[in-house]
N, C-alpha and C positions, 0 to 999 in steps of 0.2 A: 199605693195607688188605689186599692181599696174602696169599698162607700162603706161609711158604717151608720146604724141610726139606731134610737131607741126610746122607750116613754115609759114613763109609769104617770098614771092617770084615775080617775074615777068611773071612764067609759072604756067600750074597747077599741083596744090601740093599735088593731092589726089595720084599718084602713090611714093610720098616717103613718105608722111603718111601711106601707107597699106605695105610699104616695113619696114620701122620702126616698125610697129604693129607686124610683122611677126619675127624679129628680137626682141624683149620687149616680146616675146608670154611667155617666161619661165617666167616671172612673175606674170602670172594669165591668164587664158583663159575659164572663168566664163560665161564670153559675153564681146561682140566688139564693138565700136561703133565710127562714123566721122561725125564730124562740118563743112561746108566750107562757106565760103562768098562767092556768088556767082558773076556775074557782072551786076545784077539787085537789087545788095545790100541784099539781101536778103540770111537768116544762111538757108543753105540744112542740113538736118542730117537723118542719116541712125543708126540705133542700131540692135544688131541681139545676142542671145542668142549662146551662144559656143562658139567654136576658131575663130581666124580672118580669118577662110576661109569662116565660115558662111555670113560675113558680106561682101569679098570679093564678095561672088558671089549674093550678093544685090545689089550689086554695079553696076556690068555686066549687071544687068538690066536696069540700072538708067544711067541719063547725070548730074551726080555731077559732078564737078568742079569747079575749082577758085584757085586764089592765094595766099590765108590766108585760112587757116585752121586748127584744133586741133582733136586729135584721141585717142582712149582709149583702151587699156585690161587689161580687169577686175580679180579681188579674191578677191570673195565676203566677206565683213565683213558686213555692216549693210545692210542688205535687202536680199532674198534670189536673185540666178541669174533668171532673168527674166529680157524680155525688158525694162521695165520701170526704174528698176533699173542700166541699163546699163548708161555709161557713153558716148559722152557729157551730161551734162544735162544743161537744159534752163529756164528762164523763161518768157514766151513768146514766145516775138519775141525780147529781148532787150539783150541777151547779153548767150553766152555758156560759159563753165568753163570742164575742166575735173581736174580730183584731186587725187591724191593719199596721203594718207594715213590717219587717224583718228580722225574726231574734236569730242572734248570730251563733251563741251555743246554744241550738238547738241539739243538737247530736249528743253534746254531753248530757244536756240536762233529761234526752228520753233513755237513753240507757243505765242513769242512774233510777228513773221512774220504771224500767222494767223490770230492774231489778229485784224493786219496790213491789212487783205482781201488777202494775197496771199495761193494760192490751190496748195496743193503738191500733187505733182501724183507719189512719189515712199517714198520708206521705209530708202533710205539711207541721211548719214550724209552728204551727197553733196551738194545735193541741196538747202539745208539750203543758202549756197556761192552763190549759183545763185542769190535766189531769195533776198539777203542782198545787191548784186551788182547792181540788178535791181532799188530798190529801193534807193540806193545813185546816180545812174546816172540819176533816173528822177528827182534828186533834182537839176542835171546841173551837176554834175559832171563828170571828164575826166575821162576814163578809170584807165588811173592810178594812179590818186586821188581814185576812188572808189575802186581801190584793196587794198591801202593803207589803208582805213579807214574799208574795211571789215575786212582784220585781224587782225588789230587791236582787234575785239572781238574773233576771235578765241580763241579757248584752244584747243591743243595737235597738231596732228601733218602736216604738209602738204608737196607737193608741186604741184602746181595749174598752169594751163595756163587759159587765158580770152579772146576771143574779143568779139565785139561787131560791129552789121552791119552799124552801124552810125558811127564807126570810121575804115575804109580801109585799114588804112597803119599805124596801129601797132598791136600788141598782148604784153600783159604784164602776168609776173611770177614772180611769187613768192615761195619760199622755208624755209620751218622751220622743221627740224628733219627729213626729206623726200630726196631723192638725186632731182638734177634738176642740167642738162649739156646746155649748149648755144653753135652749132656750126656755126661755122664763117662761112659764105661766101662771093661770090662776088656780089654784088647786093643781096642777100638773107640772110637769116637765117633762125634757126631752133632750136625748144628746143626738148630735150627728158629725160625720165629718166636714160641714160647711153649714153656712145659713140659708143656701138655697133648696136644701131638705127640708127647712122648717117652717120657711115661710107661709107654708097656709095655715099656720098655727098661731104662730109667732113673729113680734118685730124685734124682739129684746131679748137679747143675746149677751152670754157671759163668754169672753174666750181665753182657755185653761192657758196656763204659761209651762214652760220647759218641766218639765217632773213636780205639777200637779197631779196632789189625785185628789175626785171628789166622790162625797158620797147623793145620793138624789133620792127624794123623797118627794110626794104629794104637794107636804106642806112647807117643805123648805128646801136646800141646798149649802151642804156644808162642803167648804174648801181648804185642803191641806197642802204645804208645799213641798219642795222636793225635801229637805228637813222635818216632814212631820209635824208643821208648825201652823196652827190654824189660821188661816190669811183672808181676809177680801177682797174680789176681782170684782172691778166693774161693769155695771150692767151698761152696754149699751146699746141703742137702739139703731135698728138698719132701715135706711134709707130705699132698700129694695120692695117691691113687691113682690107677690105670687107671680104673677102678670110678666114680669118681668123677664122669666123662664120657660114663657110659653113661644112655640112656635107660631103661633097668627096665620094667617094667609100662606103661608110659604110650604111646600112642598117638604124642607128638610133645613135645619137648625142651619147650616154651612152658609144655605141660601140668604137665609133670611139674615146672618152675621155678615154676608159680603154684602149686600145692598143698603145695612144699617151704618156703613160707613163713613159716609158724607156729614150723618148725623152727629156720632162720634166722634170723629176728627174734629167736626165744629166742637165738640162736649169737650175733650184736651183744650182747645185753645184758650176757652171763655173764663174769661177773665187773667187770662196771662199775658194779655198782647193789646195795648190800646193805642191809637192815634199815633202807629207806626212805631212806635217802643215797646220793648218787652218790661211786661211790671215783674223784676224782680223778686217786689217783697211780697208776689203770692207764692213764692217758692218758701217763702221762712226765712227769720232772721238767723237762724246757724246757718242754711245752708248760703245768704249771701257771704257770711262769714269765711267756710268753705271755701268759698269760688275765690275767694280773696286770695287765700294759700295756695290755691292749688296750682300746680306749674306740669303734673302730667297724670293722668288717667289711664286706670286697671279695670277693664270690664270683664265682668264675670257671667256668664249663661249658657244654657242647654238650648239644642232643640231651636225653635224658631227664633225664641230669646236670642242667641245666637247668630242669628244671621242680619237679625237689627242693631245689634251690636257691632260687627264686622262693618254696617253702612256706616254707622256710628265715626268709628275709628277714620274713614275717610274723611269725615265731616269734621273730625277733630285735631289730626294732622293738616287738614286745609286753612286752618287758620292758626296753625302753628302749636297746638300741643299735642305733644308728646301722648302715644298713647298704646297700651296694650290689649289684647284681647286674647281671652284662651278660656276651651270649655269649661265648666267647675269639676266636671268630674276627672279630666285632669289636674289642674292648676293646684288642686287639696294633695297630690299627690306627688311634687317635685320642690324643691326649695326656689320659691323665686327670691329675686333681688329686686327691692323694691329701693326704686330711687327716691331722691326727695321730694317732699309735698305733693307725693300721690293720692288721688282720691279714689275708692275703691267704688265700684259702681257695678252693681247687681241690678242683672234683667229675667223677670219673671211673671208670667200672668198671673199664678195663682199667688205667688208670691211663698209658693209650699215646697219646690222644689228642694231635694231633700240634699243631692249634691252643690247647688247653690248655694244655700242656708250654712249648710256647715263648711262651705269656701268659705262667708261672711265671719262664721263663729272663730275660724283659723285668723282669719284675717285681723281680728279685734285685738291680736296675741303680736302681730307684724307693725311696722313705722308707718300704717297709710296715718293721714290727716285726719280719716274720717271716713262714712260709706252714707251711698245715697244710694237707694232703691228705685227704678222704675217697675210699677205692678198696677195693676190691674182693680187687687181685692186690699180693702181700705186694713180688713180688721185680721189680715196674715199675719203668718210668723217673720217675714221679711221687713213689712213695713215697722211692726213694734220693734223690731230689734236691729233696724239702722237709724243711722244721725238723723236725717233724711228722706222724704219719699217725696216722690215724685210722680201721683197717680195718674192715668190715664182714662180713668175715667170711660173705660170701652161700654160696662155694663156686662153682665153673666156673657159667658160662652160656653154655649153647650157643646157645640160641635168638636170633635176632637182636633182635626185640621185648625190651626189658629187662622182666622181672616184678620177680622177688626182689631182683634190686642196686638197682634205685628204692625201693622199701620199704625198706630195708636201710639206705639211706641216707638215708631220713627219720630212720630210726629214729636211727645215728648224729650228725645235724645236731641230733636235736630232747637229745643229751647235748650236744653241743657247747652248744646253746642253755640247758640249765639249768646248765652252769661256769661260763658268762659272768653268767647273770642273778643267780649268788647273788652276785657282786663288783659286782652293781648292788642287792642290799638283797631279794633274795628272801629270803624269810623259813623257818626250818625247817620251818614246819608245810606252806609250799605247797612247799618240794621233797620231801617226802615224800609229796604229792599228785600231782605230777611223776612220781613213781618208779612210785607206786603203778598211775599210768596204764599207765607202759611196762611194767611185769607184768604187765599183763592181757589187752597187748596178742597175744603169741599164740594164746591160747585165746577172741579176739572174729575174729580172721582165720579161725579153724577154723568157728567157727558160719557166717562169711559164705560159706567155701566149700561150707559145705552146701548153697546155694543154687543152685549150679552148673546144677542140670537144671530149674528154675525158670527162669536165665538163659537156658540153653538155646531152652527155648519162647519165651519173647521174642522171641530173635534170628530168630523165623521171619519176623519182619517187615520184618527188613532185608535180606530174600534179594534183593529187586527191586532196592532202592533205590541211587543213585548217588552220594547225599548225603547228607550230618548234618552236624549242628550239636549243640553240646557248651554248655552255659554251666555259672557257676559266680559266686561272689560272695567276695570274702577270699582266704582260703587255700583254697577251692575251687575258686578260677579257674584256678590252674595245677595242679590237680586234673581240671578240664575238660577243658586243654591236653593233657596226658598221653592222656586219656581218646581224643584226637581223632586223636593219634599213632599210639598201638596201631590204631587200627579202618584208618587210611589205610594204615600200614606191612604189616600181613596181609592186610587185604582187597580193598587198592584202591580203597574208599570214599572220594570228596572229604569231608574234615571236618573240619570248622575250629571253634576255640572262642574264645569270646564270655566278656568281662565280663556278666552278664546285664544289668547296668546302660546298658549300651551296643547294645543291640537297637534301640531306636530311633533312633539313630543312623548307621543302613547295613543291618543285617542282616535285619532284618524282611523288609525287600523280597522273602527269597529264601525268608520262611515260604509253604508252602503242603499239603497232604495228601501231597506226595510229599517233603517233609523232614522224618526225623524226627529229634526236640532231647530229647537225653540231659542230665540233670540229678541231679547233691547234691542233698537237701535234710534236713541236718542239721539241727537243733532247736538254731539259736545266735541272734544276736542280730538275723543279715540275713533271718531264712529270711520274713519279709511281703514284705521286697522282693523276695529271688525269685519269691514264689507270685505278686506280680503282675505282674513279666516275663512267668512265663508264661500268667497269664489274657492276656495281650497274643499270645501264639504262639496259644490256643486259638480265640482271636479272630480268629484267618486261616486255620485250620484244620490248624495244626501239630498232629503225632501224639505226644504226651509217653511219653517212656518217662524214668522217676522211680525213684531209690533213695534212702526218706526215714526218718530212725528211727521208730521204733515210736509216737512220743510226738506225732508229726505229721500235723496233721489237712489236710485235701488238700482245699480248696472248688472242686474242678476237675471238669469232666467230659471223657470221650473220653481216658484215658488207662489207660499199664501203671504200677505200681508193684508194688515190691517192697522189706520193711520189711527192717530191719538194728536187733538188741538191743543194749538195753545198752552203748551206744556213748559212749566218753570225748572231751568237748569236746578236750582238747589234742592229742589221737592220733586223732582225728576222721577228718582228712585221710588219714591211712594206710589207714583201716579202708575206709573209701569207695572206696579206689584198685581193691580186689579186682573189683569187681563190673565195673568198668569193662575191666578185664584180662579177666575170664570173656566178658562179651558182645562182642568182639573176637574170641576165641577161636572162640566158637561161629559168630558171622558169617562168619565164615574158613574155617571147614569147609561150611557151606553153599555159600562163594561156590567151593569146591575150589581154594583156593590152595595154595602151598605155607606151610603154617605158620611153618616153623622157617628156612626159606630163602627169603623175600619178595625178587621179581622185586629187582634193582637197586642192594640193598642188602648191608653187609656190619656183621658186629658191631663191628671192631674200627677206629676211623674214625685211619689214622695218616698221611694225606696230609692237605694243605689245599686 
């Protein structure tokens, strides 16, 4: 979960390493820390506990500099955050390394190294790679000879940058189960864990594959594969800018990713939907192929991925296929029984996720038909390594709360959902009701966001509060789920969500005037059974806060609502997501969280 970045260059490197770190921040910001070679040959480094401004403004003190250097933020997994724990880590004076992601014999491989006489001064599994590199380069060996033979002992996961002050003019990486990007330049380069580090540098980007390692220089870039065998990756260029990654106007990334939605959603659509048909062959000619065989459906995702996949499965039993759904980090872990002509379907924004990816890797080994991706980021490890992708096209998210990639990916699941259903007898006339919905759909998100300072006053009510509860019924329940997500992951809010069906069941107990139960209530077929779930909440004196269409008569008292137009049964689900993103939003800034950087958390989940 990690940011890692680094350059070797002809200027100095520390201002696009702390511009990269700044940029990597939504992956951990635990503590900070930079490596540089200086030009008395000699590794400077600087570590500092918290975000990368702590460490910026250590810096401002200091005359680091040079033109090879590597940079770190951190989410802490072995060791608590504290400086020593920060990353680069060294050992010595013979060689830095930063490292993202997980080695799983760590324990063996340091008590063989103490044996050895090397002293470790932090608690994580990193430095184990330091002091393993140290010790192959005082045996003579190159740098990237010694990366090579260090991981060789590794187990589980990485991806790592190295130099060392005896060697000027390279840095070598390495990558296994971890991302690691190479940007090109002229005279320079640079690695990072994504392209959005590099972008003010760079448009042209290499991206390493499964147990590459590479070596980086000035004037070139040489690539070896998990064999040792010298290979060529393609250069290619990103479509992104700097720009891209800036906040604008907006008070906080979250904000600025929920009001960018209408946008977005329209970006998914275009070009997949004309003159009331869905165009197929922008999906790909395998994957109409695909859709051809396919007779039942395995979705696979974490986290919010997750809970658009659970809509998913409603939308995909509605018209009659078959279909499963379970997290990855389960699913790698029990024998499933895959029935025939399943399609294996992976949901991920970054597309990095590290328990998804290696569900997909399991999965290539099982009888599915085939696997199709929905993501976010074009040039992941998810999209190169399924049949399939099916991008969304959201654009960067910084904020760690998902807004736009969950909608985004309704919206792609709910095309996925009308290929399949017309090879099960949907009829012309209802997928051009289908389509019709998804047209309409950014211009019902713009009205919902006009609600914003409506939701606003709302959220005054949950300034005290420690708890909620979320229910839902159908494809609202994991609309509730979500809903319960957002409020916990920004505000710190306990909130959990409820089938409303299942209240009587456990949850009741915990109604009372200091819980308040957020609620859908869409004008569909369950909305009686909800309104009397919650005369059953108002009945103990739960405080209802209610987002119900316009058409929805409320026989409730002691409550807030607020009506949402003109709302399409089949896109239903999306359009209700907003409100639940907004009042999150605004609880968050009452409770003075940090919005875009929630204690504990990081956006890009690539450890297990």
């Amino acid at each position: 979960m990690c940011g890692i970045v680094g350059a070797i260059a002809q200027r100095n490197v520390v201002p696009i390493l702390m511009e990269g770190l700044r940029r990597l921040e939504y992956r951990g910001y635990d503590s900070a820390g930079i490596a540089i070679r200086n030009g008395a040959a000699n590794l400077q480094r600087i570590r500092s506990v918290g975000k990368v401004a702590e460490l910026q403004s250590l810096l401002d003190r200091s005359t680091v500099d040079g033109p090879l250097g590597i940079a770190h933020t951190r989410w802490a997994t072995h060791g608590m955050p504290a400086e020593r724990n920060a990353h680069p880590h060294m050992s010595g004076e013979d060689v830095a390394i930063v490292h993202n992601g997980i080695i799983e014999n760590h324990s063996e491989l340091r008590a063989d190294l103490q044996q050895r006489g090397y002293t470790f001064s932090s608690e994580t599994d990193t430095e184990v790679i330091a002091h393993l590199l140290a010790a192959l380069l005082r045996e003579g060996q190159s740098t990237c000879d010694a990366t090579r033979n260090a991981i060789k002992r590794l187990v589980g996961a990485y991806a790592l940058a190295v130099i060392n002050p005896d060697d000027p003019d390279r840095m070598v990486v390495a990558r296994a189960g971890s991302p690691l990007v190479i940007g090109v330049g002229e005279g320079e380069h640079f690695i990072a864990s994504d392209v959005f580090a590099l972008l003010p540098v760079t448009q042209r980007f290499i991206f390493l594959e499964e147990g590459d390692l590479a070596e980086i220089r000035r004037d070139g870039i040489s690539i070896f594969d998990a064999q040792g065998q010298a290979v060529e990756r393609k250069v290619r260029t990103s479509e992104l800018s700097a720009s891209n990654a800036e906040k604008g106007p907006y008070k906080h990334y979250m904000l600025k990713e929920i009001f960018e939605q209408p946008a977005v959603i329209a970006e998914t659509l275009e070009g997949r939907i004309h003159k009331g048909r869905l165009l197929e062959q922008s999906f790909g000619h395998v994957a109409q192929e695909l859709f051809d065989r396919t007779r039942a459906v395995q979705i696979i995702a974490c986290g919010t991925s997750y809970h658009a996949g659970m809509v998913a499965r409603y939308w995909l039993e509605e018209a009659g296929i078959p279909c499963q759904i379970e997290v990855a980090s389960e699913f790698r872990y029990r024998h499933a029984v895959v029935q025939p002509d399943t399609l294996f379907v992976t949901i991920s924004q970054s597309g990095e996720t590290a328990d998804t990816l290696a569900a997909l890797r399991s999965a290539k080994q099982a009888a599915y038909i085939g696997s199709l991706v929905v993501c976010n980021v074009p040039e992941s490890s998810l999209v190169r390594e399924s049949d399939v992708a099916l991008m969304t096209r959201a654009g960067p998210e910084i904020g760690v709360a998902s807004t736009k990639a969950f909608t985004t990916q309704l919206v792609a699941l709910r095309l996925l959902t009308l290929a399949l259903a017309k090879r099960r007898g949907l009829s012309i006339e209802q997928e051009a009701e289908w389509v019709e919905e998804l047209q309409a759909l950014p211009r019902q998100v713009e009205v919902v966001l006009e609600l914003s300072d409506a939701i606003k006053e709302m959220s005054q009510s949950f300034a005290d509060m420690q708890n909620a509860l979320f229910l839902g019924r159908g494809t609202f329940y994991p609309i509730a789920m979500e809903g319960a997500l957002k409020l916990k992951e920004i505000s710190y809010i306990h909130a959990e969500a409820y089938p409303a069906g299942e209240l009587k069941h456990g949850p009741l107990a915990l109604v009372d005037d200091r819980m308040p139960v957020v609620c859908a209530l869409p004008d569909d077929p369950l909305l009686e059974k909800v309104l009397s779930n919650l005369q059953e909440v108002r009945a103990r004196g739960g405080e209802l806060f209610l987002f119900s269409d316009q058409t929805v008569q409320i026989p409730l008292d002691h409550y807030q609502n607020l009506t949402l137009d003109d709302i399409c049964p089949g896109t239903a689900p999306i359009v209700y997501t907003i409100p639940l993103q907004l009042l999150s939003y605004h609880v968050a800034l009452l409770k003075g969280t940090d919005v875009d950087q929630p204690r504990n958390l990081a956006k890009s989940v690539t450890v297990e």
